[in-house]
GUKOL-53052 format. One line per 10 residues: number of its first residue (from 0); their letters; for each residue x, y, z of C-alpha. Coordinates in Angstrom, 1 decimal. Layout:
BEGIN
NUM) A) X,Y,Z  ... .
//
This chain:
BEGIN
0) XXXXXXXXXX) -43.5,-10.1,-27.0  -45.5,-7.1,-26.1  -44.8,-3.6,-27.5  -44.0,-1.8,-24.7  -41.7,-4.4,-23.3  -39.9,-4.5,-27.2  -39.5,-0.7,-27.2  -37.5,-1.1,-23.8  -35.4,-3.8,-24.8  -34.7,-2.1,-28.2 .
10) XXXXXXXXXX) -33.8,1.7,-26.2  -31.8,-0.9,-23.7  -29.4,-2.5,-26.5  -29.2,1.1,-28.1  -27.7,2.9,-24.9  -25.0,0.1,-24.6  -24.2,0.2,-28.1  -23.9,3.3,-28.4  -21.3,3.7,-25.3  -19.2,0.4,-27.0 .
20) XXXXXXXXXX) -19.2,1.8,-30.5  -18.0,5.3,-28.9  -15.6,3.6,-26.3  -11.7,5.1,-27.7  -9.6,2.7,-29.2  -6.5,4.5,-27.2  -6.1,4.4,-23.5  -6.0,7.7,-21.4  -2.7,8.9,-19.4  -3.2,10.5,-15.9 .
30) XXXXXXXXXX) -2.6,14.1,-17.7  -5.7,14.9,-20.0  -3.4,16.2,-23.1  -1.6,12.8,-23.2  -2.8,9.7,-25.3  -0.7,7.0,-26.2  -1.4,3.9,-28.0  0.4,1.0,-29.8  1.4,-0.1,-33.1  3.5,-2.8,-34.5 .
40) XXXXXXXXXX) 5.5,-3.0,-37.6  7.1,-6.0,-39.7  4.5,-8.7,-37.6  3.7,-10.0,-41.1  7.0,-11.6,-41.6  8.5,-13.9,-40.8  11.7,-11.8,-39.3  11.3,-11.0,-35.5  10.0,-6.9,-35.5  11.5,-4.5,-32.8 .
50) XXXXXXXXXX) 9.6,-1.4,-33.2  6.8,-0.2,-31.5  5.1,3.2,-32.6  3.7,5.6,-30.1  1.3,8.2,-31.0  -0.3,10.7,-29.0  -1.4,14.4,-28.0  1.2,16.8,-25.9  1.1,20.3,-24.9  3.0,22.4,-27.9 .
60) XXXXXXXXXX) 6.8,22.8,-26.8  6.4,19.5,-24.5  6.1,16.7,-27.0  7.9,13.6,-24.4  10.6,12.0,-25.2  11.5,8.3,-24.7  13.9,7.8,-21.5  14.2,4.3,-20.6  13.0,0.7,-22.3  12.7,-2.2,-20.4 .
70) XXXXXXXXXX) 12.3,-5.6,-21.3  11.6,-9.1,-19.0  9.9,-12.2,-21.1  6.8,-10.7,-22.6  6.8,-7.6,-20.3  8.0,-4.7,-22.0  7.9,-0.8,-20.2  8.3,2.5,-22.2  9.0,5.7,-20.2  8.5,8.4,-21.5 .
80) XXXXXXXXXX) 9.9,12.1,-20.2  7.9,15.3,-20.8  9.5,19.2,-20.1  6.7,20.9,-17.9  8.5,24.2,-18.1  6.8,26.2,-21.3  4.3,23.8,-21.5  1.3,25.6,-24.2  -2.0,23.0,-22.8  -4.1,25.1,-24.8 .
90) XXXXXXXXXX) -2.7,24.3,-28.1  -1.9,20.3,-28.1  -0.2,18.4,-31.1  0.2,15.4,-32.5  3.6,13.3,-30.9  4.9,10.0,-32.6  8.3,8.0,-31.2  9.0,5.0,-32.4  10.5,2.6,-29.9  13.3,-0.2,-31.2 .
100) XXXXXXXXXX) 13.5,-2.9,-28.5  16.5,-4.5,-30.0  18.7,-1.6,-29.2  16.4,0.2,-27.0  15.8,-3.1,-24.8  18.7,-5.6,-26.1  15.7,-8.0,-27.8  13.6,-7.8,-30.8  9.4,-8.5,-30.7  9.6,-12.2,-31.3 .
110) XXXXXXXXXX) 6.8,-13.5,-33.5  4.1,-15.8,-31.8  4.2,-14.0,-28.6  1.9,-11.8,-26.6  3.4,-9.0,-25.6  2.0,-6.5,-22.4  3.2,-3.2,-23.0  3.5,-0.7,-20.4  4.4,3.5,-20.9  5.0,5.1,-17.9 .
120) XXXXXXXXXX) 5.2,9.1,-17.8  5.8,11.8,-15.8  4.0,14.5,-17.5  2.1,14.8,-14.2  4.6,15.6,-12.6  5.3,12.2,-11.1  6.0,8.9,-12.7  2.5,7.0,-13.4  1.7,4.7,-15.5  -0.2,6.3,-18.8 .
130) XXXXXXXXXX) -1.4,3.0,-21.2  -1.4,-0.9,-21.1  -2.1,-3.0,-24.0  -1.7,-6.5,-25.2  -0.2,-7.0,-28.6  -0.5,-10.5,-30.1  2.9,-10.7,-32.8  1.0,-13.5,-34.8  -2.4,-12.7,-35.5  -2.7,-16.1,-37.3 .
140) XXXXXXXXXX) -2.4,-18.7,-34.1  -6.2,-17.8,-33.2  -7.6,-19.3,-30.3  -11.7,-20.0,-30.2  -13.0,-19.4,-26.8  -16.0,-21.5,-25.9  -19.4,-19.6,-24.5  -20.5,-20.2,-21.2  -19.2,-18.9,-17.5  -15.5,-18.5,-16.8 .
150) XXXXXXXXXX) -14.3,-18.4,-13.2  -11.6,-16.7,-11.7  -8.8,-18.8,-10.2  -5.7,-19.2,-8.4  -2.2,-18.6,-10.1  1.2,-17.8,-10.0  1.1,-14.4,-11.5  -2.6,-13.1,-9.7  -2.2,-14.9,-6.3  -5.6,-16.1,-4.8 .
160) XXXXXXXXXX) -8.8,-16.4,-7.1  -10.7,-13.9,-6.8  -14.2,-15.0,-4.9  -16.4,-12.0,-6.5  -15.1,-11.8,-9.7  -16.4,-14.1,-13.2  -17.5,-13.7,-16.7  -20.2,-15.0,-18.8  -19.1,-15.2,-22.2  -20.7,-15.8,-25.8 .
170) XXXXXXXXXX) -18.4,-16.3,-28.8  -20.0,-16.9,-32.3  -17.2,-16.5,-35.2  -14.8,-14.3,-34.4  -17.0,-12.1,-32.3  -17.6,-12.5,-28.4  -20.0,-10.6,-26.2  -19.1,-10.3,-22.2  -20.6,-9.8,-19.1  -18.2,-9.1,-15.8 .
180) XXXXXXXXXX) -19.6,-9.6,-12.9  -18.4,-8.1,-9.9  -18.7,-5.7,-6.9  -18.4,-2.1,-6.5  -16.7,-0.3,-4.3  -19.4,0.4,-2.0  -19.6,-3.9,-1.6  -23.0,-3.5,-4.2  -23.0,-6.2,-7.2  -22.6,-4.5,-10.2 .
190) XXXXXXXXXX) -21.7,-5.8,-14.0  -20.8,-4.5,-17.2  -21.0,-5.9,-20.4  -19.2,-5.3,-23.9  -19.0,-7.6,-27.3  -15.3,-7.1,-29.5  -13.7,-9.2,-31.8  -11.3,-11.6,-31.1  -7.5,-11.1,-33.1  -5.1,-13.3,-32.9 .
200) XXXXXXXXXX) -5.6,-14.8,-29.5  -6.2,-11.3,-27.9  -9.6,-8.7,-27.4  -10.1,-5.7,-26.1  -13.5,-5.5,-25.1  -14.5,-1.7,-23.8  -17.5,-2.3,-21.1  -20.5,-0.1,-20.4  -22.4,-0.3,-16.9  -26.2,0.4,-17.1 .
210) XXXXXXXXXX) -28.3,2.3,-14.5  -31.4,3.3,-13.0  -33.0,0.4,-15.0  -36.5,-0.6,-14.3  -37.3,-3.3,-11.8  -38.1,-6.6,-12.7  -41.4,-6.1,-12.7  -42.3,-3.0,-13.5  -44.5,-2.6,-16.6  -43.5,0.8,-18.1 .
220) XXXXXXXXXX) -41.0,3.1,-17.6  -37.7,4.8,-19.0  -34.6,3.5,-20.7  -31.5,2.7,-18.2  -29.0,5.3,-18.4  -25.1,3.9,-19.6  -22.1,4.8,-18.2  -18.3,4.1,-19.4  -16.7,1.1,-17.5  -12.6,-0.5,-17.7 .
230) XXXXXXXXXX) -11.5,-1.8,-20.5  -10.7,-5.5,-20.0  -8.1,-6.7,-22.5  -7.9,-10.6,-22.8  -5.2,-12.9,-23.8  -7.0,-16.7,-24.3  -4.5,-19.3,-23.7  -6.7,-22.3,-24.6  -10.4,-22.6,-25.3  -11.3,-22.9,-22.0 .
240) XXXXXXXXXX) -8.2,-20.7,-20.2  -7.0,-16.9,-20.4  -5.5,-14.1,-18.5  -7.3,-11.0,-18.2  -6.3,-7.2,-17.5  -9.0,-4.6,-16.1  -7.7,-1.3,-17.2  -9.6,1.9,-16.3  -8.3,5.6,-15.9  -8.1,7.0,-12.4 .
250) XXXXXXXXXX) -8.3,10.6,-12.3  -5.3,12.2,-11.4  -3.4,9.4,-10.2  -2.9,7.4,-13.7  -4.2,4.0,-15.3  -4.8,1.2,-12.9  -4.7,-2.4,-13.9  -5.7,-5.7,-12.2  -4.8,-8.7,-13.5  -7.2,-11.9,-13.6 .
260) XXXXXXXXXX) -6.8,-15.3,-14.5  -10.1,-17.1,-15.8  -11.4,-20.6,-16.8  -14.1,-22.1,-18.0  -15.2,-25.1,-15.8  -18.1,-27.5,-15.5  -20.8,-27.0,-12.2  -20.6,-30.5,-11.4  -17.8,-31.2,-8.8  -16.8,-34.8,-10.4 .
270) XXXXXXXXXX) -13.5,-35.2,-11.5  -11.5,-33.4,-13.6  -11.5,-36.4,-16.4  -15.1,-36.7,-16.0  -15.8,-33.7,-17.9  -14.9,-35.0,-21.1  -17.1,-37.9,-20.8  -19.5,-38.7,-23.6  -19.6,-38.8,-27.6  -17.0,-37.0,-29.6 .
280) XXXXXXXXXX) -16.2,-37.1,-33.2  -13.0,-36.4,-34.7  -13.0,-34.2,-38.1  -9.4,-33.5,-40.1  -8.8,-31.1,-42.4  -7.5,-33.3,-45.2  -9.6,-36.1,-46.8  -9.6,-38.4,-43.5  -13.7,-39.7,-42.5  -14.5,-38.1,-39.3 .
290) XXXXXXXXXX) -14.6,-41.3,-36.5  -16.5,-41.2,-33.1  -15.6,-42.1,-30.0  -17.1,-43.1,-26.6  -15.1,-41.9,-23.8  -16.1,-42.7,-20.3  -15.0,-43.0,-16.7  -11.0,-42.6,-16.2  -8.9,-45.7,-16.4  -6.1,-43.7,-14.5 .
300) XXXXXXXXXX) -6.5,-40.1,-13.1  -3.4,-38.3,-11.1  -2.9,-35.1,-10.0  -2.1,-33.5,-13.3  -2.9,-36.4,-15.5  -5.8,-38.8,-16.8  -6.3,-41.2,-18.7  -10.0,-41.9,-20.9  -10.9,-45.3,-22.7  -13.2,-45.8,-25.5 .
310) XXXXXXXXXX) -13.5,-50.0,-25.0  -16.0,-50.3,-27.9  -12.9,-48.4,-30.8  -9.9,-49.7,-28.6  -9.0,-46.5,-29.0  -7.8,-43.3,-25.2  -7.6,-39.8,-24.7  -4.2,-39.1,-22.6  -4.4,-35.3,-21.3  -2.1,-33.4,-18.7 .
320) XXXXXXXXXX) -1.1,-30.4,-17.2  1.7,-28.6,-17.5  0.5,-25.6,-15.3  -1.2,-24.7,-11.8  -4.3,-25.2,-13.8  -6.9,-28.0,-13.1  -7.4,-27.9,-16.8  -5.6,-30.2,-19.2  -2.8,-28.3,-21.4  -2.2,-31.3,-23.4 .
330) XXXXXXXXXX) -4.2,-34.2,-25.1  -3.4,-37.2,-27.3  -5.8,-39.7,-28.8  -4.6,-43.0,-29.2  -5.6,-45.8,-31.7  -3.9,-49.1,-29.8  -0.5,-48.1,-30.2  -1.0,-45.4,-32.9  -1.4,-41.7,-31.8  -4.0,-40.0,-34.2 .
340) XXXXXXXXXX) -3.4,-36.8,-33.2  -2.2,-34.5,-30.3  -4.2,-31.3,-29.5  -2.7,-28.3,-27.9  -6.3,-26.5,-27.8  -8.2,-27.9,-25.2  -11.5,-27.2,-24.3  -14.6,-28.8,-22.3  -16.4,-29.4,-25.9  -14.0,-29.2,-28.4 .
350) XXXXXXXXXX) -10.4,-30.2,-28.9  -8.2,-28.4,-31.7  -4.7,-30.4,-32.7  -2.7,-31.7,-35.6  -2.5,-35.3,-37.2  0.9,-37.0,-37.1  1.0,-35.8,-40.7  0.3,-32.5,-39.9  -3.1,-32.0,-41.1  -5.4,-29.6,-38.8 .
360) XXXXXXXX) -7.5,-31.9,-36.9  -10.8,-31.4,-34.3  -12.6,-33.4,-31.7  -16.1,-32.3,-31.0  -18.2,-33.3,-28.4  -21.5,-34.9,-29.8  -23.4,-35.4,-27.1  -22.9,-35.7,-23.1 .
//
């Protein structure tokens, strides 16, 4: 690679890095002297936790107080209340509350659920909403998200799918890196990109946009500049599935969120059971040989169920869908009569799932 174009690519990762590693790790309220974020405690054990810590920055003499907790499946609100009569902005300190949904809420955090918490204050003046996070209460049912584009689509929760909006993601360990791709709001394309690591089956990935970039071909020139984008906060529900929140501050009205719901699908417009044609291998965790498999065209295929036959091993691949998702929830592989395993992780090239005597079990695709 020559020099020059090396020095531009080095000064390029350099101004996005910078922006992520300096991106705060608590989200903004619509008044400048509050920050809130999150903390759980007890999610270690096995006991259900129901407290929620709060920490911030208030105006001396106007630390808020907690007024209301709300709780409705895995959507918890905090609002909080703040005196704005002998408010002193130019000397702010530290707040902490501690919220106890059990009494506070009538329900306790229940382990192995994602949680999206909401505070709400009127520090403003008027009731806005101040910080949203995810919080994953078992940080040890990790989900591996598979690299390639993701595609917004239709559900129940975000209506419509969203014909300008997708993702190219990489994952390597634990670690992903994004791009969003999207519009502005003058109807320009614009994207951001950010890299965080996955906990649990959550990330918060803080984005950076970069501008006034050199064309395309253009054979010297200056660094792009980097500014501070959302925040988009991810919740994967399978390998190839998730929910997404963009979060970004809006000044003087409060933090906005949109909600997205993304998937990872194949270009090719074949079927749905066509996707997992090919060679896969299946690998256990206890002392099993991995086998391999031939899977091709669909013996059966419904609307929310197929059915794959390897003829060669006697042995199928049954997978359905329990949701509004194209996307299989739900897989079993079949020896004759005996079921090998059932996985509850499914993705385009890999399948993650338990043995019927428990032992972790994969199927990786091989080849196409």
């Amino acid at each position: 690679m020559p020099l020059n174009h090396t020095r531009k690519l080095a000064a390029l990762v350099a101004a996005g890095s910078a922006f992520v590693a300096s991106a705060p790790s608590i989200a903004a309220a619509a008044d400048a002297s509050l920050r809130v974020r999150f903390e759980t405690a007890g999610l270690s054990s096995r006991q259900p936790s129901s407290s929620i810590a709060i920490y911030g920055r208030a105006p001396a003499n106007c630390t808020p107080k907690i007024e209301r907790v709300d709780a409705e499946g895995v959507d918890l609100s905090v609002e909080l209340h703040a005196s704005r009569s002998g408010c002193d902005k130019a000397h702010p300190s530290p707040f902490a509350l501690r919220v106890d949904t059990t009494n506070m809420a009538g329900t306790p955090l229940l382990r192995g659920q994602v949680y999206r918490l909401r505070v709400y204050s009127d520090a403003d003046g008027t009731r806005s909403l101040a910080a949203f996070q995810l919080v994953d209460t078992d940080l040890s049912a990790s989900i591996e998200p598979e690299s390639g584009f993701w595609w917004s689509q239709a559900s129940a929760e975000t209506g419509p799918a969203s014909s300008s909006t997708g993702i190219s993601l990489e994952s390597q360990g634990d670690q992903i890196a994004i791009s969003l791709y999207g519009f502005a709001e003058s109807g320009s394309a614009t994207w951001y990109f950010g890299s965080a690591h996955v906990r649990g089956r959550t990330a918060v990935v803080p984005l950076v946009e970069l501008a006034n970039g050199d064309p395309l071909f253009s054979p010297t020139g200056s660094p792009p500049t980097a500014q501070s984008g959302p925040r988009l906060e991810i919740e994967f529900l399978a390998p190839t599935r998730a929910r997404a929140w963009l979060v970004r501050q809006q000044d003087g009205v409060g933090t906005e969120v949109r909600m997205l719901s993304l998937s990872r699908m194949r270009f090719s417009p074949s079927e749905t059971s066509a996707s997992w044609n090919g060679r896969w291998v299946l690998v256990a965790d206890d002392e099993t040989a991995p086998r391999q498999f031939e899977f091709s065209t669909a013996a059966r295929q419904d609307a929310d169920a197929f059915h794959l036959v390897d003829g060669s091993a006697n042995a199928s691949l049954d997978c359905r869908s329990n949701s509004a998702s194209t996307l299989p929830d739900l897989c079993t592989l079949s020896d004759g009569a005996d079921v090998l395993a059932d996985f509850d992780r499914v993705g385009l090239d890999r399948l993650v799932g338990r043995q019927a005597n428990g032992a972790a079990v994969r199927l990786i695709r091989v080849s196409p």
